[in-house]
N, C-alpha and C positions, 0 to 999 in steps of 0.2 A: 726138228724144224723142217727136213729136208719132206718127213710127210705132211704138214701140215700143212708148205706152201704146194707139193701136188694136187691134195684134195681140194681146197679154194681153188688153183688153177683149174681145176676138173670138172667141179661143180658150174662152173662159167661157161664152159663151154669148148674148154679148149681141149684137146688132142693132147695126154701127157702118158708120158714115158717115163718108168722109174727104173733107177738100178741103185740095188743094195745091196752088200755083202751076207745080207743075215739070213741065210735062207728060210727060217721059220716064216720071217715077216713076208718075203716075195710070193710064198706059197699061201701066207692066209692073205694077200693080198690079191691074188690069181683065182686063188678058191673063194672069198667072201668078199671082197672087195676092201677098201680101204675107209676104215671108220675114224671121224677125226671129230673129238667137240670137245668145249670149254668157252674158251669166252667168244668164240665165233659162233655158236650155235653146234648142232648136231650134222652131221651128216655123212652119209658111205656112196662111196663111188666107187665106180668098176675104172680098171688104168689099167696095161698090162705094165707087168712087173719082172724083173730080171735079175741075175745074180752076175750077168756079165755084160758088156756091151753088146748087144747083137748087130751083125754084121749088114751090111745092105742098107743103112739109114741114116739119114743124117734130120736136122729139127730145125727152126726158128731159131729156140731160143735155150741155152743150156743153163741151167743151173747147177751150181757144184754149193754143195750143201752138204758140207764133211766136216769134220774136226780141224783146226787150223795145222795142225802137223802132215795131214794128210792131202792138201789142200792140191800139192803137185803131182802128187800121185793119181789122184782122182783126172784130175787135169788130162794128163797123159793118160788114161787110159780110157776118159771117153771123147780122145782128139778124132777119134772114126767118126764122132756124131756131127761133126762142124764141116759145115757145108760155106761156100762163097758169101752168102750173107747172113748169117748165122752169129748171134749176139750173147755174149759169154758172160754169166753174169755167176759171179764168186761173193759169198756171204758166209763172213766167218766173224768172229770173236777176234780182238786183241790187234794188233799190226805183226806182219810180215807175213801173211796168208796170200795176200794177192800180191806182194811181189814169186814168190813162190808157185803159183799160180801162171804169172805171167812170162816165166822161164819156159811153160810148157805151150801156151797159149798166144797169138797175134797180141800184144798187148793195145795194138788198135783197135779191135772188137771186144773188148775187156771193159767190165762195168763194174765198180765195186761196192757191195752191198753191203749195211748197217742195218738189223735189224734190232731195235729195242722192246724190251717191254712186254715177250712172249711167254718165257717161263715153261716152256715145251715140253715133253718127257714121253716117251712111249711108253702106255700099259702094258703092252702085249703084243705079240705077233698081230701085223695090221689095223694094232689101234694106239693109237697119240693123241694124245691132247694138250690145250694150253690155256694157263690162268691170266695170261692177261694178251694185250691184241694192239700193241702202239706202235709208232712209225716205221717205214721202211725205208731208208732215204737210200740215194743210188748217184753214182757220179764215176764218171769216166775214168778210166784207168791211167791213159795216154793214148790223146789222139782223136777220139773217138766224136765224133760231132756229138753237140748237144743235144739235135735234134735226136737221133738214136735213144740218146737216155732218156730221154723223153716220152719217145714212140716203146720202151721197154717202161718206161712207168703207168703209162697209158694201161697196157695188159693187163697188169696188177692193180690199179685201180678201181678196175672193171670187176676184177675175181674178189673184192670187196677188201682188200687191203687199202691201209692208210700210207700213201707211196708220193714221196717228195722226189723231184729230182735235186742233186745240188751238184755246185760249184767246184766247190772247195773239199776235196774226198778227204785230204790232212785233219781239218779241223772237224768233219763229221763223224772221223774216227775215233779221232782222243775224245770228244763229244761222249759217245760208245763208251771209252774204254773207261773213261775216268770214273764210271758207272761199276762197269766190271772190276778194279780191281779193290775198289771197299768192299765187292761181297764176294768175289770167286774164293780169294784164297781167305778169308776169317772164316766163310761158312765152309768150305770142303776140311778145312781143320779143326772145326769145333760142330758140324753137324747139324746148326741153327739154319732156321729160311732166313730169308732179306727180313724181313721185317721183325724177325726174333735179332738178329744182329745189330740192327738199326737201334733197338731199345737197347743191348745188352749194356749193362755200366763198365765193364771191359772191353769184352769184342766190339765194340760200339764206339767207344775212343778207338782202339786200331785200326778199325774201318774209315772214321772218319780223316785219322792222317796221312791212311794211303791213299784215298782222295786227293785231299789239299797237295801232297807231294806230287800228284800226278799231275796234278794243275800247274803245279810252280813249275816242272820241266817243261809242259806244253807251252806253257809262255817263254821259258827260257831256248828254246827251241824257233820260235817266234812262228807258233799256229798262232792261226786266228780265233782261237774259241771264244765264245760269245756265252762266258759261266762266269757272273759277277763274283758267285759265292759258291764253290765246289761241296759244302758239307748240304747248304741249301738244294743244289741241283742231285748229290746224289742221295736226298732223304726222299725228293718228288717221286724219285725214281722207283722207290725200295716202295713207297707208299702207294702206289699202283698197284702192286703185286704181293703184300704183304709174305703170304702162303707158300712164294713159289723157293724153289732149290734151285739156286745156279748151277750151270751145268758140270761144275767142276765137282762142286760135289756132289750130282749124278753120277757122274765118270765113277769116284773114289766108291759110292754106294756098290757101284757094279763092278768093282775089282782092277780097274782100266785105268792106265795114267791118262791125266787130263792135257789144258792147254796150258798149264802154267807158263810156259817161256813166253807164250804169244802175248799172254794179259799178266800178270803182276813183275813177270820177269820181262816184261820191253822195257820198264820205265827204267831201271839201274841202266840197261843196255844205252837208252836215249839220251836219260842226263850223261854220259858220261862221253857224246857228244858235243855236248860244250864245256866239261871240265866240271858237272855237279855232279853228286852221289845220290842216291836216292836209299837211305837202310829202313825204313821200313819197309817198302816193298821190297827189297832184297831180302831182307828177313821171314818176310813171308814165302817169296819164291823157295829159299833153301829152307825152310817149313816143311812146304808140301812136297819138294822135291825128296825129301827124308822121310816122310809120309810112303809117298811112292813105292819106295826102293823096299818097302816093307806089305807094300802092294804086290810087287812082283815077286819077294819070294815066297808069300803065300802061293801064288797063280801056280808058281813052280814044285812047289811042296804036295 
């Protein structure tokens, strides 16, 4: 994701700065530029690209566009780039990224990103693409004037994203999530896309109850979400992007634990803020978290 929104920001016009851990991807992105198409269209852009923070700079506008576990660490280590007016904007999967985030970060210049509907994946050293292109909604961390989130949606509207500002960042979340956790963890455990899960007559009921259970905590919880019908809202979702692979299991494809704690493991965590259980999603969390653990001692082997 973190290349896709570079290359539209790039393409626009703007001055961007990447840093990524992978060095294959920095160098064909330094050597060839950065090649991004799917459901935005085609296009390569020249960015310079980094493996570390470099020294001497600070930006507008920072994006942390990392895996939700990693969220504070990214944070911290490109705190060199924030300058006095400098708008920090964190876009992850699941809850508890941007508090994470905002340990390292002014949580008054902190914006918290929801992006839906992308379906992302890197090819290859400097090339990503994505099956589908839906909202980006954006809302203040704590503190942060409206106008700011505003004048940061503004940007991205321009660089041809669909970019709402909101409110309510609680209820745009579970929004998100209630989405993610009927397909992260059914698909990274059985290897189906959204939309092979969505039909399956199995995985397709489990899908759908961790849905509804994530809904019944959100309200038990008392967000505001505006989901008359959670199996309704996450079939629209799945039906966008029939094709694509949640990112979790991308992650498990590539050997990598994913975010399970953030997305099918918040919900046990949340209900059990006002005294509910949530065992499907639990059972899925300790699923894939069993999954995992057999991830890493291949890695190790």
């Amino acid at each position: 994701m973190g290349s896709v929104y570079a290359a539209l920001l790039a393409d626009a016009g703007n001055e961007v700065l990447a840093i990524d851990r992978w060095a294959a991807h920095v160098a064909a992105i330094n050597r060839d530029g950065l090649v991004v198409d799917g459901a935005s269209g085609h296009r390569k852009v020249h960015i310079r690209a980094f493996e570390s923070v470099p020294e001497g700079e600070t930006v507008e506008m920072m994006i942390i566009a990392v895996k939700s576990a990693a969220a504070r660490s990214a944070a911290k280590a490109a705190s060199a780039l924030v300058g006095p007016d400098t708008l920090v904007i964190t876009i992850q999967n699941g809850l508890g990224a941007a508090d994470d985030a905002a340990a390292t970060v002014d949580p008054g210049r902190l914006i918290v990103g929801i992006a839906g509907g992308f379906g992302a994946s890197l090819k290859g050293p400097g090339h990503a693409h994505h099956n589908g292109m839906q909202v980006i909604r954006m809302g203040a961390y704590a503190g942060l004037a409206f106008a700011e989130v505003e004048r940061a949606v503004s940007v991205w509207s321009a660089a041809g994203f669909r970019t709402e500002a909101a409110h309510d960042i609680a209820a745009m979340q579970w929004d998100k999530l209630i989405c993610n956790v009927a397909y992260s963890a059914p698909c990274a455990l059985t290897g189906l896309t959204v939309g092979e899960a969505m039909d399956d007559p199995e995985i397709g009921h489990i899908s759908r109850a961790a849905a509804i259970e994530a809904a019944t905590v959100a309200r038990a919880r008392g967000i505001a979400i505006d989901i008359p019908d959670p199996v309704a809202h996450v079939r629209a979702f799945a039906g966008r992007m029939r094709a694509a692979k949640p990112s979790m299991l991308l992650d498990h494809e590539a050997g990598r634990a994913s975010e399970i704690d953030y997305i099918n493991g918040a919900i046990p965590r949340e209900a059990a803020k006002v005294g509910l259980e949530a065992p499907v999603n639990e059972t899925l969390t300790r699923l894939v978290r069993m999954k995992e653990r057999g991830l890493a001692a291949v890695r190790k082997s």
